[in-house]
C-alpha positions in Angstrom: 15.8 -18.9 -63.7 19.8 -20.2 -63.5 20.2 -18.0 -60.8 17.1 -19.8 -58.6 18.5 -23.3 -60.3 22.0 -23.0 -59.1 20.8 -21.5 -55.5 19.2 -24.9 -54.9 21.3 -26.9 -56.5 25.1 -26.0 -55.2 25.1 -23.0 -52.9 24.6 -22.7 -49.2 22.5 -19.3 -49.3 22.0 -17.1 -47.0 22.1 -18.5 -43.7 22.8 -21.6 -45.3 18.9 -22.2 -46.4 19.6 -23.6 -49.3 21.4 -25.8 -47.8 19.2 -27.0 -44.9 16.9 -27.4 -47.9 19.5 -30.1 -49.8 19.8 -32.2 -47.0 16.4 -32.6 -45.4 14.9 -33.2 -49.0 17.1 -36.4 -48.5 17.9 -39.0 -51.3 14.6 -38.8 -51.8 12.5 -37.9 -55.4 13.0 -33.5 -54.4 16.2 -35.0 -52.7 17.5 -36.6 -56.3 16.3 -33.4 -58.6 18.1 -31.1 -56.3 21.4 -33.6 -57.1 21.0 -32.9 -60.7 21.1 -29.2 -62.0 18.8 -30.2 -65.2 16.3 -31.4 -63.7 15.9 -29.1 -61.2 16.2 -26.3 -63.4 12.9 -28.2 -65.4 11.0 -28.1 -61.5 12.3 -24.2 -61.1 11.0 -23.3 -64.6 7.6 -25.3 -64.0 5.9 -22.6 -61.6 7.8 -19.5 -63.6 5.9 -21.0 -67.0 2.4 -21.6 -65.2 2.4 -18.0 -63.9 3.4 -16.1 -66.9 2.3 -17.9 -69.8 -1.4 -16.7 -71.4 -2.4 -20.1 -72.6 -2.0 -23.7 -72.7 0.0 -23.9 -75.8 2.1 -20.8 -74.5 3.2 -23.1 -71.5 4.0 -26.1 -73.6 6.7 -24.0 -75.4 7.6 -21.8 -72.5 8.7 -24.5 -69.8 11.3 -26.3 -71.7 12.3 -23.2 -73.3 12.8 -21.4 -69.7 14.6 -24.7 -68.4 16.7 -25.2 -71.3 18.0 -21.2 -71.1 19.1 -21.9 -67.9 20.8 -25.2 -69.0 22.7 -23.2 -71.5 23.8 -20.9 -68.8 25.1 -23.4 -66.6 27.3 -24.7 -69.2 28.4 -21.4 -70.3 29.0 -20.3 -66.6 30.5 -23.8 -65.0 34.5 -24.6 -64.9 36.0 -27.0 -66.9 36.5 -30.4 -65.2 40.2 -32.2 -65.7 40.6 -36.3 -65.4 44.3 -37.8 -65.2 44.6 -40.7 -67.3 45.5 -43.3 -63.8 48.0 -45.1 -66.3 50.0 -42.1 -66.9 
């Protein structure tokens, strides 16, 4: 699921598909969820669920829980971000 997520979301792929992808979806709705990693990961995780869970009730706890593993993921796998204070 991360992997799929952070394909869309920040690598070119191979022959830059993924890429081609970002920028005709636009700023559009797809254009905005491909912006944000959560939310796309929620979109990646919706087909998964559908496909693999048994019933209903399954795919209620399965979605968020696929989405939200590959949240955790993301912030156990991304680099650390530094600000400078400007007044310094």
């Amino acid at each position: 699921m991360w992997r799929v997520t952070h394909l869309l979301h920040a690598e070119a792929g191979p022959f830059e598909l993924a890429a081609r992808l970002r920028a005709k979806a636009g700023g559009g709705f797809w254009g905005q969820a491909m912006d944000c990693f959560y939310c796309l990961s929620l979109w990646v995780a919706l087909p998964v669920a559908a496909l693999t869970a048994e019933s209903l009730w399954r795919f209620v706890l399965l979605w968020p829980a696929l989405s939200g593993a590959a949240c955790l993921l993301e912030q156990a796998t991304a680099r650390p971000v530094f600000y400078e204070d400007p007044k310094e």
